[in-house]
C-alpha positions as CSV (number, residue, x, y, z in Angstrom):
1,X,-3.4,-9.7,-30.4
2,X,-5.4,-9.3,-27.1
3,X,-3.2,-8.0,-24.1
4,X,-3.1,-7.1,-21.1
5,X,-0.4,-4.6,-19.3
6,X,0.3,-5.1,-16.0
7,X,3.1,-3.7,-13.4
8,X,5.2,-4.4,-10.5
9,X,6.2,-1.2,-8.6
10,X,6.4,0.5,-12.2
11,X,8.3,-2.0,-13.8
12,X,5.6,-2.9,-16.3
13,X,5.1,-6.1,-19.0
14,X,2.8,-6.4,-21.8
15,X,1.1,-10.1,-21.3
16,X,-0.3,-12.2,-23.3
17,X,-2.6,-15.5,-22.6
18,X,-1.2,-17.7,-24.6
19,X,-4.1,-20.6,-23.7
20,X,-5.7,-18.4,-26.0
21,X,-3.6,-16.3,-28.6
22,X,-0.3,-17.4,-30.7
23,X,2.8,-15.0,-30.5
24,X,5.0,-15.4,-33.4
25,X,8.3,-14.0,-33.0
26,X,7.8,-13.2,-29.8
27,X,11.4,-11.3,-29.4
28,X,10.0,-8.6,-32.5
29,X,6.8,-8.5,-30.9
30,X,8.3,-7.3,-27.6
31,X,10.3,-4.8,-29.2
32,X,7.0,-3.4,-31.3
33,X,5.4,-3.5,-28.3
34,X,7.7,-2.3,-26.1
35,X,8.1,1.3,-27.8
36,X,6.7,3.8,-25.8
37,X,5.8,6.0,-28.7
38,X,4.5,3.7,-31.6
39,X,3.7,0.7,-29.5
40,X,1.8,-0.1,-26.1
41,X,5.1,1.0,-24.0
42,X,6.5,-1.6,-21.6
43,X,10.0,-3.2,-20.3
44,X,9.0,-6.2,-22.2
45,X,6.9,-8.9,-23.1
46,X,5.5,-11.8,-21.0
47,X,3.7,-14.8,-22.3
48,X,1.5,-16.8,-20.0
49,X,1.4,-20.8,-21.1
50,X,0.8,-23.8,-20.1
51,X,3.3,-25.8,-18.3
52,X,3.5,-29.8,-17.8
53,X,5.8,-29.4,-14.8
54,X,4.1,-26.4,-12.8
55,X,0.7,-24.4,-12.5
56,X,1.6,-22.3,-16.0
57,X,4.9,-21.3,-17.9
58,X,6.0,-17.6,-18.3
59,X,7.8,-16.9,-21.1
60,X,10.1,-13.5,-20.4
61,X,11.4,-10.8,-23.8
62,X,13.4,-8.0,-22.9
63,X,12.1,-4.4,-24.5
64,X,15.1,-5.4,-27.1
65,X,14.1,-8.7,-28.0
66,X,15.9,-10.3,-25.9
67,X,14.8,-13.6,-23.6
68,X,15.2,-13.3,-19.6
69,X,15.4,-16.5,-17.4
70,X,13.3,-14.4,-14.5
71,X,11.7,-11.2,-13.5
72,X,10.8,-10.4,-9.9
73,X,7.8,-8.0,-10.9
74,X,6.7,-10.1,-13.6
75,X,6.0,-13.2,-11.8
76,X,3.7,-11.5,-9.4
77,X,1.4,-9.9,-12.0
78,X,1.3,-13.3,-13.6
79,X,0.2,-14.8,-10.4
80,X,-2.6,-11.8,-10.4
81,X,-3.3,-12.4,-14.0
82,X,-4.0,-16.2,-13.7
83,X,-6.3,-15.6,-10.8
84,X,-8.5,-12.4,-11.9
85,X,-9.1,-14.1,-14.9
86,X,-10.1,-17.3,-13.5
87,X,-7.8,-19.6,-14.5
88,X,-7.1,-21.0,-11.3
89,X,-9.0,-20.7,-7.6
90,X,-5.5,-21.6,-5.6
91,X,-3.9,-19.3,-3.7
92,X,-0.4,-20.7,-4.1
93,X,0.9,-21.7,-7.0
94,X,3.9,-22.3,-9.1
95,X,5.3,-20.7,-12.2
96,X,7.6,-22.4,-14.5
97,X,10.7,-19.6,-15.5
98,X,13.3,-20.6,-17.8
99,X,15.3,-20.2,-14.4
100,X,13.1,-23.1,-12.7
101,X,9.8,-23.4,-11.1
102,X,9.2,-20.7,-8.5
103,X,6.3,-21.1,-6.0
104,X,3.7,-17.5,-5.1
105,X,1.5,-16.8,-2.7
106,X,-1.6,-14.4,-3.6
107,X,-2.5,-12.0,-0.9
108,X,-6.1,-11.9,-2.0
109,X,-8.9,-9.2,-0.9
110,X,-12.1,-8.5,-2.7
111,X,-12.0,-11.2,-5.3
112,X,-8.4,-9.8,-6.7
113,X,-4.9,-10.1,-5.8
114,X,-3.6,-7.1,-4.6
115,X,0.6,-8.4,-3.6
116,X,1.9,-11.8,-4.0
117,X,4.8,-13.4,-2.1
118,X,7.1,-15.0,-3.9
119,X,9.9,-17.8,-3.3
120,X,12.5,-16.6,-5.4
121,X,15.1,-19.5,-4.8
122,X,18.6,-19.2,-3.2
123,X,21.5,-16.8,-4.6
124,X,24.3,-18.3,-6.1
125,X,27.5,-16.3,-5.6
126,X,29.8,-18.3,-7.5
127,X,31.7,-17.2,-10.3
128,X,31.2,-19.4,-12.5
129,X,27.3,-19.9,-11.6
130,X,26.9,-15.9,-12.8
131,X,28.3,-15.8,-15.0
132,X,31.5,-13.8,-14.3
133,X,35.3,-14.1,-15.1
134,X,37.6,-13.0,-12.0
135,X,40.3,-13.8,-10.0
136,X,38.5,-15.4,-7.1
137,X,35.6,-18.0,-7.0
138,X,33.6,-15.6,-6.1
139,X,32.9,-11.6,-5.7
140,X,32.0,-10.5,-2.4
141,X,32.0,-6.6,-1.4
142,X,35.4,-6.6,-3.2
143,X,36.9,-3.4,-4.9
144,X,35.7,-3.5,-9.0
145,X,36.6,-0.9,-11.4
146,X,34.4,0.2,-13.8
147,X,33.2,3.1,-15.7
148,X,36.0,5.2,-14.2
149,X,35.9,4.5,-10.5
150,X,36.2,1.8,-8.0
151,X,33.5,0.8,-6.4
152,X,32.4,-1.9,-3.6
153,X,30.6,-4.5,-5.6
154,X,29.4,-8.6,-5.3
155,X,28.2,-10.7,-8.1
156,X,25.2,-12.7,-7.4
157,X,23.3,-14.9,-9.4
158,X,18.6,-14.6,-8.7
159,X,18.5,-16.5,-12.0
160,X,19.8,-14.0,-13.8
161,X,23.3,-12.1,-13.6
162,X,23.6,-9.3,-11.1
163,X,26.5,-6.5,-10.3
164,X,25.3,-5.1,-6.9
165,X,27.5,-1.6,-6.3
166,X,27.8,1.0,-3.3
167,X,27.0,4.3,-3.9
168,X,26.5,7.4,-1.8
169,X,23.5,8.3,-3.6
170,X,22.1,6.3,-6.7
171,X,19.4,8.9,-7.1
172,X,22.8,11.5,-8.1
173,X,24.4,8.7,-10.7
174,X,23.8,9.8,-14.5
175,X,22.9,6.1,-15.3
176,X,22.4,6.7,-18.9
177,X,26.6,7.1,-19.2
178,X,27.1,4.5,-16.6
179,X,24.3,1.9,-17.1
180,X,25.2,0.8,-21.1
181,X,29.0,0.6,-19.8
182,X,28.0,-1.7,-16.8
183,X,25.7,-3.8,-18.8
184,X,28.1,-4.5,-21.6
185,X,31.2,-5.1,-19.1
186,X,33.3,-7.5,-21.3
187,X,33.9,-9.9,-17.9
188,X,30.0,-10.9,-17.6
189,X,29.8,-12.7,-21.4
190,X,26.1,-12.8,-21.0
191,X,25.3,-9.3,-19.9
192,X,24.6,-8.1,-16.3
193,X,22.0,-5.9,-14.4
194,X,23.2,-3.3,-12.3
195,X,21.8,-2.1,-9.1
196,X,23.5,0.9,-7.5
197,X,22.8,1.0,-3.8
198,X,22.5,2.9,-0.5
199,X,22.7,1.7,3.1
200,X,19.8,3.6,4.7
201,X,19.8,1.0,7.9
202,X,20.0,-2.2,9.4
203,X,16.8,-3.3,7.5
204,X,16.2,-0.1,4.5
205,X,18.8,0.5,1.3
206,X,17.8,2.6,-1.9
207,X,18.4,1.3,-5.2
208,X,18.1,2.1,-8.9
209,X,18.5,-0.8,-11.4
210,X,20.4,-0.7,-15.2
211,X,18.6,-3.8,-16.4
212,X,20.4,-5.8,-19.6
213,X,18.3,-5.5,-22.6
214,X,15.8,-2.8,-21.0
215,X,18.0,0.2,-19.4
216,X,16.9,2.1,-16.5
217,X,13.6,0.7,-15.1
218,X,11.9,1.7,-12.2
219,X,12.1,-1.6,-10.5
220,X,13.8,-5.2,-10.5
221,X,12.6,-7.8,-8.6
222,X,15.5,-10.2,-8.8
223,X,17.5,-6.7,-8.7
224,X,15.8,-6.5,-5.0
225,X,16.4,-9.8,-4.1
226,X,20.0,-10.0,-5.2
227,X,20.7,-7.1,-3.3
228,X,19.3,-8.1,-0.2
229,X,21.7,-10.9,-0.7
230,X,25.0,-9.2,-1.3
231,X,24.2,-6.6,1.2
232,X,23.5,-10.1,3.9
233,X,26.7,-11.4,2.8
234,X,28.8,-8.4,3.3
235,X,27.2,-8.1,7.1
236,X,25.9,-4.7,6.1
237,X,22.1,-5.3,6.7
238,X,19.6,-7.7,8.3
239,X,18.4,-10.8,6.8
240,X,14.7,-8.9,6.2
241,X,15.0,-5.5,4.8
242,X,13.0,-3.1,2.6
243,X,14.1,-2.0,-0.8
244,X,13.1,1.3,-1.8
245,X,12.9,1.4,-5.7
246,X,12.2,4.1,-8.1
247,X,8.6,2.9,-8.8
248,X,8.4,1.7,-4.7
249,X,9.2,-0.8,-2.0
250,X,9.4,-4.3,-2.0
251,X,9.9,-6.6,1.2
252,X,12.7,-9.0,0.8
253,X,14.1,-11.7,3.5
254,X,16.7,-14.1,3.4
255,X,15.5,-17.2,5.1
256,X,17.8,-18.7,6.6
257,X,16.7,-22.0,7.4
258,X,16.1,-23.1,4.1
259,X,18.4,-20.6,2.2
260,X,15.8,-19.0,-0.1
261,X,14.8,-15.2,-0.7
262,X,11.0,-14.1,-0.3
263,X,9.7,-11.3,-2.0
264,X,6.8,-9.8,-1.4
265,X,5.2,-6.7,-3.6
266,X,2.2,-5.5,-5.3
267,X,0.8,-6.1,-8.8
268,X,-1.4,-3.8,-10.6
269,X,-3.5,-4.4,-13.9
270,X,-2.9,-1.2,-15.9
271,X,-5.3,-1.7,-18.7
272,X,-6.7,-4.6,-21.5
273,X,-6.7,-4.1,-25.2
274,X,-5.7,-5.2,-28.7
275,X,-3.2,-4.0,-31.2
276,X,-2.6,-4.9,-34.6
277,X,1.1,-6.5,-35.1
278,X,2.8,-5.5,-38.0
């Protein structure tokens, strides 16, 4: 199988063109390909296909196997990948998800792209939308108990299920006790990502990201962009604001004319190959 690994502020995919090769199984394939010792070493799997409904399909596997309706990072290096390789000359286009068609915009220089901007669609905060059981249609900067404290936390919906938390330092949280227990919270039935957050100012906040089905990456895109929504919604920040992630920043706005969340961020080609799948 020819591939190609690509990453988004560190948070980094294995893709495949799938105009061109066949992925069977592509949940075991992610996990073989995933590892970090006997395989490539990634956060997951993306396919690139074709789509009747937009530009081209992604297709997202978790480093477990398991499918994701969206990732953030991803969908920028497909945008790059599509366009270095020359499979389209536009500089917007859209991208199928299994959480809907999202539209990018490929900052170009010297042939390649270098960041792409992305309309990530609007947050849903409903419970129900998430999903998440509790006691209130929604959960907004309201008090959550959880691996043995209370925290400040709002659910929020990029696509994918989020827990946004407060924290006084997420860079001091042993996330490898409190990540598995957040992730496997018995009130999100499909699983939840986690980002623990700081309030730098206004328009900066620090995170670090427990992702479902992946652990502790060193970015989230949606993670970034479901933050900047809780933290709008609580009135803690502005409606623009950078993200500071483990692997870097990302630019996130909350328009809010049309109610949709822009990201903008760079994606990097790592390095092409082939590997034999078991």
């Amino acid at each position: 199988m020819r591939f190609t690994k690509m990453q988004g502020i560190g948070n980094d995919y294995i893709y495949v063109n799938c105009f061109e090769e066949t992925v069977r199984d592509p949940g075991k394939v992610s996990v073989f390909v995933s590892d970090r010792h006997f395989g490539i070493g990634s956060d997951g799997l993306i396919l690139i296909k074709p789509s009747e409904e937009a530009d081209f399909c992604m297709e997202i596997y978790n480093a477990d196997g398991s499918r994701a309706k969206m990732c953030g990072n991803g969908i920028r290096c497909v945008g790059k990948y599509v366009y270095d390789h020359g499979m389209t000359d536009k500089k917007e286009i859209t991208v199928m998800s299994d959480a809907g068609i999202r539209t990018l915009q490929l900052n170009v220089a010297d042939g390649k792209v270098r960041s792409v901007r992305v309309d990530m669609g609007a947050p849903a905060f409903e419970a129900e939308s998430i999903p998440v059981t509790a006691d209130t249609p929604e959960v907004v900067n309201a008090d959550w108990e959880a691996a043995g404290r209370c925290w400040k936390a709002t659910c929020v919906s990029m696509g994918n299920p989020h827990l946004v938390v407060l924290c006084e330092d997420p860079r001091k949280l042993d996330l490898e006790k409190i990540g598995p227990v957040m992730e496997k919270d018995p009130r999100f039935p499909e699983g939840v990502n986690t980002e623990f957050v700081s309030i730098e100012s206004d328009n900066e906040v620090r995170m670090r990201v427990w992702e479902r089905g992946s652990g502790e990456t060193l970015a989230c895109g949606t993670g970034a962009c479901a933050v900047t929504a809780a933290m709008v919604r609580s009135g803690l920040t502005d409606r623009r604001i950078t993200v500071h992630l483990t692997g870097g920043d990302l630019e996130i706005e909350w328009n809010r004319e049309n109610n949709c969340i822009y990201m903008t961020g760079p994606a990097v080609t790592v390095f092409e190959g082939e590997i034999e799948i078991p």
